[in-house]
The first five atom37 places (N, CA, C, CB, O) and aatype in JSON, in Angstrom:
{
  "aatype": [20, 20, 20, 20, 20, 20, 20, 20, 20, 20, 20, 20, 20, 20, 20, 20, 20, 20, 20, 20, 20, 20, 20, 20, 20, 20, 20, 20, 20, 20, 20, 20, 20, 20, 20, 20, 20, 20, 20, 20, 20, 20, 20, 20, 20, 20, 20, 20, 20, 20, 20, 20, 20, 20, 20, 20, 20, 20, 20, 20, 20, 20, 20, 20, 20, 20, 20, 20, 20, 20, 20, 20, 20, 20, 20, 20, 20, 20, 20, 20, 20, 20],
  "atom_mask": [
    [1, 1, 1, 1, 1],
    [1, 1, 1, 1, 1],
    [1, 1, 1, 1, 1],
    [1, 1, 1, 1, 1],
    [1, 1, 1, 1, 1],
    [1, 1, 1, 1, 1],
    [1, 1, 1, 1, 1],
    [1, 1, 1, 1, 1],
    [1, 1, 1, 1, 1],
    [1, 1, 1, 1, 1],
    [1, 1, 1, 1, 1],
    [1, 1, 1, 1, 1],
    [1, 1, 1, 1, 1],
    [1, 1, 1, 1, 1],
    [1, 1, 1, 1, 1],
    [1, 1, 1, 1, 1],
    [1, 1, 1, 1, 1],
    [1, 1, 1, 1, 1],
    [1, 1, 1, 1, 1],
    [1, 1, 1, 1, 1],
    [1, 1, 1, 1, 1],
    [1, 1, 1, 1, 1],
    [1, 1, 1, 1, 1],
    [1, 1, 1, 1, 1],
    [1, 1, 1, 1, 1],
    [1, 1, 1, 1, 1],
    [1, 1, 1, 1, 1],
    [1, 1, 1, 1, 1],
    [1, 1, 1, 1, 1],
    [1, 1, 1, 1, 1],
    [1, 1, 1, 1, 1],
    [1, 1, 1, 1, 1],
    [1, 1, 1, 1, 1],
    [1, 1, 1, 1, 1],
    [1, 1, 1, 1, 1],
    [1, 1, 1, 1, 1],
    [1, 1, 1, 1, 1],
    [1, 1, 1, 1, 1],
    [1, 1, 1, 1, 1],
    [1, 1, 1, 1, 1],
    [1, 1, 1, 1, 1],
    [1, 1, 1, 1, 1],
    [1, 1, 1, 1, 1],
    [1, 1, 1, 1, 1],
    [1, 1, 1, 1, 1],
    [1, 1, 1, 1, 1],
    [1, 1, 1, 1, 1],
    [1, 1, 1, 1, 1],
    [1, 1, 1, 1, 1],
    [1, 1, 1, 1, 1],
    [1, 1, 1, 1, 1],
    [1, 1, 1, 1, 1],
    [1, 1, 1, 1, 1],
    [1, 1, 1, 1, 1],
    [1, 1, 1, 1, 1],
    [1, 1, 1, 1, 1],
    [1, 1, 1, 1, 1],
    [1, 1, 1, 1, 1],
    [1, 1, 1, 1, 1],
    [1, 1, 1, 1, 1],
    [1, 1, 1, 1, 1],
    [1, 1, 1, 1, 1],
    [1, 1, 1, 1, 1],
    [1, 1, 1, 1, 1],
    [1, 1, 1, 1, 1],
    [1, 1, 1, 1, 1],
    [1, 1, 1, 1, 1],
    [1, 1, 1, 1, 1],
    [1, 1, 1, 1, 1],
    [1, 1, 1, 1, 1],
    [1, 1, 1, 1, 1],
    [1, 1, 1, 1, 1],
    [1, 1, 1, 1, 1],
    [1, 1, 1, 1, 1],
    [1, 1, 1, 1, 1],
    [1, 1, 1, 1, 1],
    [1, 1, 1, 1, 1],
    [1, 1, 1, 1, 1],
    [1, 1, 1, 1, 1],
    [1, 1, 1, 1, 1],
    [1, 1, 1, 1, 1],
    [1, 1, 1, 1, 1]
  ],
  "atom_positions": [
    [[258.34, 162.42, 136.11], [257.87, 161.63, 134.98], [258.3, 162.31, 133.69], [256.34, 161.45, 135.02], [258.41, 163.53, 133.66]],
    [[258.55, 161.56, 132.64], [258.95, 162.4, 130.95], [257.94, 162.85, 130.37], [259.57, 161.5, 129.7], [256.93, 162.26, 129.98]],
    [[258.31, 164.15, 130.31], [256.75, 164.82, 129.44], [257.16, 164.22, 127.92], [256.55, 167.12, 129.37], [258.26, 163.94, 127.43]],
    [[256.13, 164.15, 127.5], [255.67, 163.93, 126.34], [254.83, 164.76, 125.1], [255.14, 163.11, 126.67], [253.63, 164.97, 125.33]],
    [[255.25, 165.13, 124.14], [254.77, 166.61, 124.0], [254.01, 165.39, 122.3], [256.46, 168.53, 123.85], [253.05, 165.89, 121.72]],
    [[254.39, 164.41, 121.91], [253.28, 163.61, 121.34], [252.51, 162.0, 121.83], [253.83, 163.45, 120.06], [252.67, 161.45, 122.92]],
    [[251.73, 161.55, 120.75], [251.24, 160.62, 121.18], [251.81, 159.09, 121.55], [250.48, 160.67, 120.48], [251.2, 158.02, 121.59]],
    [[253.46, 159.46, 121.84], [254.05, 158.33, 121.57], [254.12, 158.36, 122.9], [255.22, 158.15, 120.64], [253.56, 159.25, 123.53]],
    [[254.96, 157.17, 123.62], [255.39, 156.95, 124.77], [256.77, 156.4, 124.83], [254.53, 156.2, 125.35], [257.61, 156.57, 123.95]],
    [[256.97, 155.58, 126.21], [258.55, 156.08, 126.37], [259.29, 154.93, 125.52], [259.18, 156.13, 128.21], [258.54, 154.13, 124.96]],
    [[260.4, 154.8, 125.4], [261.42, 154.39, 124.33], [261.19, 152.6, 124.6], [263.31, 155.14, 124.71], [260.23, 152.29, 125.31]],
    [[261.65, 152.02, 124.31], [261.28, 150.38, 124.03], [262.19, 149.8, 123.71], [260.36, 149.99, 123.04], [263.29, 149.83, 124.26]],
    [[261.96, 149.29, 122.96], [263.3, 148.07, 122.05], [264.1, 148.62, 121.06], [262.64, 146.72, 121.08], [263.46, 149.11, 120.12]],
    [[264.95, 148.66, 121.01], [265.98, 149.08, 119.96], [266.68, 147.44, 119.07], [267.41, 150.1, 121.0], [266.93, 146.34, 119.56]],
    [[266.77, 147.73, 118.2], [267.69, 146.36, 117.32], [268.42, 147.15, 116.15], [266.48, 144.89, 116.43], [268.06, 148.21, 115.63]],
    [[269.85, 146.17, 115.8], [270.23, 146.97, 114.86], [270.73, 146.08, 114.13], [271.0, 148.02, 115.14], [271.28, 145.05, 114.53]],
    [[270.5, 146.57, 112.48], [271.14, 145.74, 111.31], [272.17, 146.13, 110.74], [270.42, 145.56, 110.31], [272.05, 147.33, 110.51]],
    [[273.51, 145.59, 110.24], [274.24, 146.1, 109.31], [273.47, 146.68, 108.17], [275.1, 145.16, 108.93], [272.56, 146.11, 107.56]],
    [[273.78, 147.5, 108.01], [273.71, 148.54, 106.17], [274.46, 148.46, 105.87], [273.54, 149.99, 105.73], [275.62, 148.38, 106.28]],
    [[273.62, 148.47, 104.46], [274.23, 147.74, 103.11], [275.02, 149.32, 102.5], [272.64, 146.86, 101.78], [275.84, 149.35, 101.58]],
    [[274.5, 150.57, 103.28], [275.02, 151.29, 102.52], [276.4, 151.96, 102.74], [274.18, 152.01, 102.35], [277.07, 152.58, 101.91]],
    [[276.68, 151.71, 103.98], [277.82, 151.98, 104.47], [278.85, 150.89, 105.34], [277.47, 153.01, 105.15], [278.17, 150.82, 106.36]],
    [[279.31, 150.55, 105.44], [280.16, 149.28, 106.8], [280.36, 150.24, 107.77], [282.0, 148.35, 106.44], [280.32, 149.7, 108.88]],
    [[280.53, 151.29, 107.82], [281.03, 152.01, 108.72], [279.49, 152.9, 109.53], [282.27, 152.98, 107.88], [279.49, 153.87, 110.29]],
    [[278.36, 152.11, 108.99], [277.43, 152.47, 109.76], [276.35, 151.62, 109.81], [277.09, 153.59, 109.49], [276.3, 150.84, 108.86]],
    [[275.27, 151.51, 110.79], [274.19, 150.57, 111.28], [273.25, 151.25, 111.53], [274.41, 149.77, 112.35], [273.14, 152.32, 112.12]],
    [[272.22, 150.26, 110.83], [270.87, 150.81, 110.61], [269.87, 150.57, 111.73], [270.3, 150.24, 109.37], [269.18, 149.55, 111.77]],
    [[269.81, 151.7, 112.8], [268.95, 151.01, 113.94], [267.54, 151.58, 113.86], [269.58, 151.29, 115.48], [267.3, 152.67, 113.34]],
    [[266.52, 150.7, 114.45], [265.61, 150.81, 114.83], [264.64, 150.89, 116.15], [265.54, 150.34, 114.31], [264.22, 149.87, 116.69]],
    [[264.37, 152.03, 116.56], [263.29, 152.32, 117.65], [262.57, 151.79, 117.57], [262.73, 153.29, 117.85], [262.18, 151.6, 116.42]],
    [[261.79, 151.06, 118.79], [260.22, 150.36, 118.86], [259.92, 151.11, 120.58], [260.24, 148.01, 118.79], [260.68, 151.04, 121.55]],
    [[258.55, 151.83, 120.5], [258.12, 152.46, 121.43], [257.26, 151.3, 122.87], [257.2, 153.56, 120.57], [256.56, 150.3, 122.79]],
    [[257.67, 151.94, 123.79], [256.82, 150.13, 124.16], [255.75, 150.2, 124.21], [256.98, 149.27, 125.49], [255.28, 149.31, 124.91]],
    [[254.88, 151.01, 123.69], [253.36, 150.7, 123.28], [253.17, 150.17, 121.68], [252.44, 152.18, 123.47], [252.16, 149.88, 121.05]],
    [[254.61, 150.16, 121.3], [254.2, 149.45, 119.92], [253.8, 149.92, 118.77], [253.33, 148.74, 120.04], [253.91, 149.37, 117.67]],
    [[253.15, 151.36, 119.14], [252.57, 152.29, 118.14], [253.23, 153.02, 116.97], [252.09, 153.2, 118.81], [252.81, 153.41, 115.88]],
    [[254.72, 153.08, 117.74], [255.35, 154.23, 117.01], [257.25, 153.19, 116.78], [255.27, 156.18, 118.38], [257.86, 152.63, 117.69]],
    [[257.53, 153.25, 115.84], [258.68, 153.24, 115.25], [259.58, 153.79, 114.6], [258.65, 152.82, 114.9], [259.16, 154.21, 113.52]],
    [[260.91, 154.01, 114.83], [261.42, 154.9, 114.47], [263.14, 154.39, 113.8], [261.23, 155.84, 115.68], [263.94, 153.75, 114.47]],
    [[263.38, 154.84, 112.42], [264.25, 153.81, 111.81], [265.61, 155.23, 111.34], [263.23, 152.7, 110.18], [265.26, 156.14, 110.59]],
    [[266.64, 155.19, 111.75], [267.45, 156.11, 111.56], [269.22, 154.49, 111.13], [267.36, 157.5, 113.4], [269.43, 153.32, 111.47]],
    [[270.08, 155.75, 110.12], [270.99, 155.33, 110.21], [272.16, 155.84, 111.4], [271.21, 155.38, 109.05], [271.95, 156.95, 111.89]],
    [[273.2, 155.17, 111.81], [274.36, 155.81, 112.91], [275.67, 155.32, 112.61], [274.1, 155.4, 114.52], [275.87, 154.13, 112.36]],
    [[276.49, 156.12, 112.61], [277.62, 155.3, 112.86], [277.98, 154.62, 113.72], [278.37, 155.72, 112.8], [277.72, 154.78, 114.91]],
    [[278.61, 153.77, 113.26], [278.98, 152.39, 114.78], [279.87, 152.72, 115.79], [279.81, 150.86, 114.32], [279.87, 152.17, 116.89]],
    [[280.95, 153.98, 115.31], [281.73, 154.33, 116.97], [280.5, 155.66, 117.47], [284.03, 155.23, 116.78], [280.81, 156.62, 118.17]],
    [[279.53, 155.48, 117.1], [278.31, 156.7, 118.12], [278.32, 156.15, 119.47], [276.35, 156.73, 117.6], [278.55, 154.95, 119.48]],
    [[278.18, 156.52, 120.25], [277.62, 155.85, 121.24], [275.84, 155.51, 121.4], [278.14, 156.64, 122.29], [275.04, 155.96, 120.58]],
    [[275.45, 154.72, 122.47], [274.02, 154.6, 122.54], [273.27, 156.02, 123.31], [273.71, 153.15, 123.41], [272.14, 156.07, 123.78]],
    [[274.07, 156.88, 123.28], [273.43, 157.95, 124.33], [273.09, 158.56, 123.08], [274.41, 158.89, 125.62], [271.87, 158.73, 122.96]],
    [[273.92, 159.04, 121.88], [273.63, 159.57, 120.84], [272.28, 159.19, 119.97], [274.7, 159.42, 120.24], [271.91, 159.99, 119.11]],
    [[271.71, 158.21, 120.15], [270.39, 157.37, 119.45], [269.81, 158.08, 120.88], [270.36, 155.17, 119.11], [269.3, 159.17, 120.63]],
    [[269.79, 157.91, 121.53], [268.37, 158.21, 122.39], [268.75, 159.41, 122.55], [267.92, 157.4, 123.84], [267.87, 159.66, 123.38]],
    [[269.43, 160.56, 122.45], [269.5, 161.82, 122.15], [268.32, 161.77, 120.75], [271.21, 162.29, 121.87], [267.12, 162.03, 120.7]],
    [[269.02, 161.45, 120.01], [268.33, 161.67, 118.5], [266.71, 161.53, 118.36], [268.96, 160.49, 117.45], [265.89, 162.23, 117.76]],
    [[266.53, 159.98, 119.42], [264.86, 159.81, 119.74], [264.01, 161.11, 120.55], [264.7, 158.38, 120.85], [263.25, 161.91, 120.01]],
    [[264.29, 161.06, 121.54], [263.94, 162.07, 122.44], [263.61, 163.44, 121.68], [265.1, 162.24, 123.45], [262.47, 163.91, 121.68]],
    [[264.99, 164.17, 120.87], [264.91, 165.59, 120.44], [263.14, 165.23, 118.87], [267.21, 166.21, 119.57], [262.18, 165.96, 118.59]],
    [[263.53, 163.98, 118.37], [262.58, 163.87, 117.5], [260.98, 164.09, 118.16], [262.84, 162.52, 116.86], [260.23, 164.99, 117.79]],
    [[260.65, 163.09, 119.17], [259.58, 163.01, 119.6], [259.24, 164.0, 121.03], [259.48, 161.62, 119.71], [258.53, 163.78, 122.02]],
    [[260.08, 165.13, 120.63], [260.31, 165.77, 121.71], [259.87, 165.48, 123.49], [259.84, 166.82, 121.25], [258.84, 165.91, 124.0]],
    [[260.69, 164.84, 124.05], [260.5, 164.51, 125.07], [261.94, 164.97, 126.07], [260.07, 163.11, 124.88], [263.09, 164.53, 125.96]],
    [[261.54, 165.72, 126.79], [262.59, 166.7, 127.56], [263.28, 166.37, 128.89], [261.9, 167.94, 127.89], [264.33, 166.81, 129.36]],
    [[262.09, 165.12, 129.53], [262.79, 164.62, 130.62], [263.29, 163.26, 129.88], [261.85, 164.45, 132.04], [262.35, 162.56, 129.5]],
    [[264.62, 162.74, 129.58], [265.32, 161.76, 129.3], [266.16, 160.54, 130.35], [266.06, 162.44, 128.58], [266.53, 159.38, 130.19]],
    [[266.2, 161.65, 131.59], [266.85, 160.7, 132.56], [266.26, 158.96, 132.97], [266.79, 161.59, 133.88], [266.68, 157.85, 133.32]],
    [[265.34, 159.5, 132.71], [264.03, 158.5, 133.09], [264.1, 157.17, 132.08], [262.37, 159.42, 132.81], [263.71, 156.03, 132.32]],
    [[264.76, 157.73, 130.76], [264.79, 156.4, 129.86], [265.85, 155.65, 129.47], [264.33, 156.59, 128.75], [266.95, 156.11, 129.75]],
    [[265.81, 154.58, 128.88], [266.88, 153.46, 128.45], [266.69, 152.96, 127.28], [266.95, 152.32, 129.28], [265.64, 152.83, 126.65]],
    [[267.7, 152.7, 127.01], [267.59, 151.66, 125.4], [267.68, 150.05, 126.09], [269.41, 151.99, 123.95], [268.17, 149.71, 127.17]],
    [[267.06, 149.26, 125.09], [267.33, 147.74, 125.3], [267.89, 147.42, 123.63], [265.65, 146.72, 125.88], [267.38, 147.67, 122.54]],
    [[269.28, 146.69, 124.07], [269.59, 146.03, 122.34], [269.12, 144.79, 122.09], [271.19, 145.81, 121.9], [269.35, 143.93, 122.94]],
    [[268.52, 144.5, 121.13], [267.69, 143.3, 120.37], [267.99, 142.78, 119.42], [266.61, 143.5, 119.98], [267.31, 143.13, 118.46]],
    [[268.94, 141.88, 119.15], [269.59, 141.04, 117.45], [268.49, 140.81, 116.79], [270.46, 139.34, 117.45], [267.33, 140.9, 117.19]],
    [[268.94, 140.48, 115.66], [268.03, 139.72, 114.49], [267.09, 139.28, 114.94], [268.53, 138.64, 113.76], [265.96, 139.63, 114.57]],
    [[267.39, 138.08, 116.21], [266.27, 136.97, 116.21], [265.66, 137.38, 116.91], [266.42, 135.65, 116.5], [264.8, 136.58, 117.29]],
    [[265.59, 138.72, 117.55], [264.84, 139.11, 118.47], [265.08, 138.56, 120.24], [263.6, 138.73, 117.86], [264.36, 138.3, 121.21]],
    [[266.53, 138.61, 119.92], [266.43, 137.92, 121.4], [267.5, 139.1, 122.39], [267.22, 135.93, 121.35], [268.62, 139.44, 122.01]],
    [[266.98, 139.48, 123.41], [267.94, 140.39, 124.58], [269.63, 139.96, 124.27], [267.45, 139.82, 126.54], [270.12, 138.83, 124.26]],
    [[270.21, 141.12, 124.07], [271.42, 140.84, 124.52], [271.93, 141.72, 125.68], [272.25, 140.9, 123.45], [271.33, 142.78, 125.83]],
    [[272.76, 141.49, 126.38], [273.34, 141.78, 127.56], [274.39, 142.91, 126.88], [274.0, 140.38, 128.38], [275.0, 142.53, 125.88]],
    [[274.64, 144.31, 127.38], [275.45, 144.53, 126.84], [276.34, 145.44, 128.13], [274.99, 145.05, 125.53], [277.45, 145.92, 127.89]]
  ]
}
């Protein structure tokens, strides 16, 4: 199981918006799936998705990672397949 060293739990929904401040980067957002905790970082767009849930994990320090996944979520909030 992923230890958890705060009160958050394991990773959730991810969605991402173009930024306005760069083209060459996207503004994504963490949603925990208890809902509690959110987490809003910029990335560049050739990052990969392992690099965001690196970045989540080391933040909310959580050491077992194998265990988790990202889901991508558009605008409208709807699953995309990726």
């Amino acid at each position: 199981m992923p230890t958890l060293n705060s009160s958050s739990s394991f990773l959730g929904r991810l969605s991402a918006r173009s930024s306005f401040i760069s083209p060459k980067e996207v503004k994504v957002t963490v949603q925990l799936l208890n809902d509690a905790d959110t987490v809003t970082n910029e990335f560049k767009r050739s990052q990969p998705a392992q690099a965001i849930l690196d970045y989540i994990c080391e933040l909310k320090n959580i050491r077992e990672k194998d265990y988790l996944g990202l889901r991508y979520q558009d605008h409208n909030k709807h699953r995309v397949r990726t």
